[in-house]
C-alpha positions in Angstrom: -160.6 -97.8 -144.3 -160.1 -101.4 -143.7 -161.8 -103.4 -141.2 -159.4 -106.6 -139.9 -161.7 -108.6 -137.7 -160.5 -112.1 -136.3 -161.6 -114.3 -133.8 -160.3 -112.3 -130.9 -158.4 -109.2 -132.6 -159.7 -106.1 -133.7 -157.6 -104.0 -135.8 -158.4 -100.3 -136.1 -155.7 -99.4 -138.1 -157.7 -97.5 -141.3 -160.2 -95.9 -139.4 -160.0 -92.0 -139.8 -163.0 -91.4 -138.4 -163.8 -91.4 -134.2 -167.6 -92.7 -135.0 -166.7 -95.7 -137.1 -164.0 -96.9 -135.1 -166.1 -96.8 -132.1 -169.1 -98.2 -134.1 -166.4 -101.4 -135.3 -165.5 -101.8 -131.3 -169.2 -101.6 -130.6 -169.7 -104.7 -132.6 -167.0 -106.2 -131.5 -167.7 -106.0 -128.0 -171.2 -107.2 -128.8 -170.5 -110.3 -130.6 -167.7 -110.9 -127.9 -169.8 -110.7 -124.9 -172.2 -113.3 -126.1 -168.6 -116.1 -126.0 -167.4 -117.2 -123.3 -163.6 -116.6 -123.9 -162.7 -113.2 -123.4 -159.4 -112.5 -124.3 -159.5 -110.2 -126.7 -157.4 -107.3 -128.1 -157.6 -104.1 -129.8 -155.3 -102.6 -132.2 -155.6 -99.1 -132.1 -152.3 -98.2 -133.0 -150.0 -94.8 -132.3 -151.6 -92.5 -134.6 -148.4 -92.2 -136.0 -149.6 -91.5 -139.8 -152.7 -89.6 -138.6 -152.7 -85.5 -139.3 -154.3 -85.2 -136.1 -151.9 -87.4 -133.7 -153.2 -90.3 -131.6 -156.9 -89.8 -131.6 -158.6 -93.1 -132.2 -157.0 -94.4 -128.9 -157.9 -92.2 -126.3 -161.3 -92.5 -127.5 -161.6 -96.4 -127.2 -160.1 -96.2 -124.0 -163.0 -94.2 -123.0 -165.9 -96.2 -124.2 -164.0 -99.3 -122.7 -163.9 -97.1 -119.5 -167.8 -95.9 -119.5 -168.9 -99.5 -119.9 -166.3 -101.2 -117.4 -164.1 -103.4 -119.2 -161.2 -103.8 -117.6 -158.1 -103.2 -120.4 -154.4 -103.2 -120.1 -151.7 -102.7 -123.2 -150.0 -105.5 -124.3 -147.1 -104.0 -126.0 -144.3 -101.1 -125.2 -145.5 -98.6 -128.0 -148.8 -98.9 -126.2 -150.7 -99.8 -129.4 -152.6 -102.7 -128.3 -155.3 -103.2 -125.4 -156.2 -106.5 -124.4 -159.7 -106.4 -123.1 -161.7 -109.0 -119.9 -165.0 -108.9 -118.8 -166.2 -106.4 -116.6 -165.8 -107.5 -112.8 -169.3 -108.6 -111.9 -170.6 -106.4 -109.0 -172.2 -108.2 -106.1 -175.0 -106.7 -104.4 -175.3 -108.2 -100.9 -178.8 -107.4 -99.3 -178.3 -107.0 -95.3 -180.9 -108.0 -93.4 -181.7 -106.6 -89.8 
């Protein structure tokens, strides 16, 4: 396992294991959130050379989900999510 971390990409490619991909996104996220550029991508790849198929993937795209960031892929193989912000929600009190 390898862990390619720049500025704004996160590579996942390496990771075997659910737990520590998601715990590498976790950071990721974390130290992200705190800068105020958010264009940032993650490479999760096809799961092309994994015994188990695309597994990695579907899992980040969950987390991402759970917590609100909004993702798209920026590539036709589908192996690379670029992440924003979650949309702020506005509360609006109504008064009577």
């Amino acid at each position: 396992m390898y862990l390619i971390c720049l500025q704004y990409i996160l590579d996942l490619h390496g990771f075997y294991d659910v737990n520590d991909a998601i715990w590498a996104v976790e950071r990721f996220i974390d130290r992200f959130t705190k800068e105020t550029g958010w264009h940032k991508v993650l490479i999760t790849g096809r799961g092309r050379n994994s015994p188990n198929g695309c597994v990695i993937k579907p899992v980040v795209i969950k987390w991402l989900d759970e917590r609100g960031f909004r993702h798209k892929f920026t590539d036709d193989w589908e192996c690379a999510l670029e992440v924003k912000r979650p949309r702020k929600r506005v509360c609006l009190d109504i008064i009577l």
